[in-house]
C-alpha positions as CSV (number, residue, x, y, z in Angstrom):
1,X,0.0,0.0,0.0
2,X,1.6,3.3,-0.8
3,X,2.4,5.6,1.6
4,X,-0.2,8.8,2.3
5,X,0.5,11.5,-0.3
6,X,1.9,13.8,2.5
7,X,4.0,11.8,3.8
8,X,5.7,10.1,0.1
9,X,9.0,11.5,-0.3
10,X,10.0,13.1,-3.9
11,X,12.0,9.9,-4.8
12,X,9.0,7.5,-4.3
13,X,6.6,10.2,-5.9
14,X,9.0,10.4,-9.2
15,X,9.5,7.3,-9.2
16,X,5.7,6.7,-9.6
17,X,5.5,9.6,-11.7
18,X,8.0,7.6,-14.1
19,X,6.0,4.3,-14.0
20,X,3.1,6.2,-15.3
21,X,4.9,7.9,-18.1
22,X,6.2,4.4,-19.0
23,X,2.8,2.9,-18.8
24,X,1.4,5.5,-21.0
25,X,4.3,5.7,-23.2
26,X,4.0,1.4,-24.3
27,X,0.4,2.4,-25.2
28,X,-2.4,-0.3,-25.2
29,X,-4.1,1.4,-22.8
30,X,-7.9,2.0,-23.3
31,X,-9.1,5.4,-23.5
32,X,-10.2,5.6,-20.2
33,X,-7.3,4.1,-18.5
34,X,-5.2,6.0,-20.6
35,X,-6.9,9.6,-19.3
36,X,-7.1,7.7,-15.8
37,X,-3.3,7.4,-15.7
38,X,-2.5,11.0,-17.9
39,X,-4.6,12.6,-14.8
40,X,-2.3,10.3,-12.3
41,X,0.8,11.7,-13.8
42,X,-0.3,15.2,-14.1
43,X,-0.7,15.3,-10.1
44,X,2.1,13.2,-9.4
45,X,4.1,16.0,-11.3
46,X,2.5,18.9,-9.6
47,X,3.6,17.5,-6.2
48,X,6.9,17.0,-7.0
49,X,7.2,20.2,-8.2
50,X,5.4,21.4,-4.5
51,X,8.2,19.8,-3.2
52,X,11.0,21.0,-5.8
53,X,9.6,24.6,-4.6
54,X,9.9,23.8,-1.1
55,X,12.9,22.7,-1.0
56,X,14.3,25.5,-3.0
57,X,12.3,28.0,-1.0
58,X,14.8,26.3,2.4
59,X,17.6,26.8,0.9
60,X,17.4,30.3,-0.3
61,X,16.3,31.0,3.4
62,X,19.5,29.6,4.4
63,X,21.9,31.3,1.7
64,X,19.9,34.4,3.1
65,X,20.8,33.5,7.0
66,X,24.3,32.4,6.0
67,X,24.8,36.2,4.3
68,X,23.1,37.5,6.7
69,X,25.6,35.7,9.2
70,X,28.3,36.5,7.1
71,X,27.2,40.5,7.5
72,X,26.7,40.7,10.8
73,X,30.6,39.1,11.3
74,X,31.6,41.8,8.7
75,X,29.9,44.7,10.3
76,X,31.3,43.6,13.9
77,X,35.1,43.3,12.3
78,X,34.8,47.0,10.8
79,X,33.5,48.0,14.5
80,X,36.2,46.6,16.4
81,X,38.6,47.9,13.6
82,X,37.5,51.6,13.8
83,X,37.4,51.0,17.5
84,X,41.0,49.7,17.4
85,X,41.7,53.4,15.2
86,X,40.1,55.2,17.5
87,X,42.3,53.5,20.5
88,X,45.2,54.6,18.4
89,X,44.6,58.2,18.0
């Protein structure tokens, strides 16, 4: 029994995705298994792509908290040098 569809990881859902494409692609299908399946594939595709976007969506948050980081460090190294300046004069 396949898992529920929240809980199917992208590899499973692709890989079911690809079955269907495969099944569709040999032909010999009726016309109503053939739409049955087309339909199958269509929302297989659309929540892989859910969870392409997702995961693109966590890793542009993390390139933003790593630059953000990597701001922060800069911003505290130009204070402590202009402080170290100011020491000097």
């Amino acid at each position: 029994m396949p898992a529920p569809k929240s809980r199917q990881s992208f590899e499973d859902l692709y890989r079911q995705l690809e079955e269907t494409v495969t099944r569709l692609e040999h032909g010999g299908l009726n016309l109503d298994d053939s739409l049955s399946a087309y339909e199958e594939a269509v929302g297989l595709a659309q929540r892989c792509q859910q969870l392409l976007d997702r995961a693109e969506l966590r890793i542009t948050k993390l390139r933003e908290t790593v630059a953000g980081a990597e701001t922060e460090s800069d911003e505290e190294g130009e204070m402590e040098a202009s402080e170290e300046v100011l020491d000097e004069a």
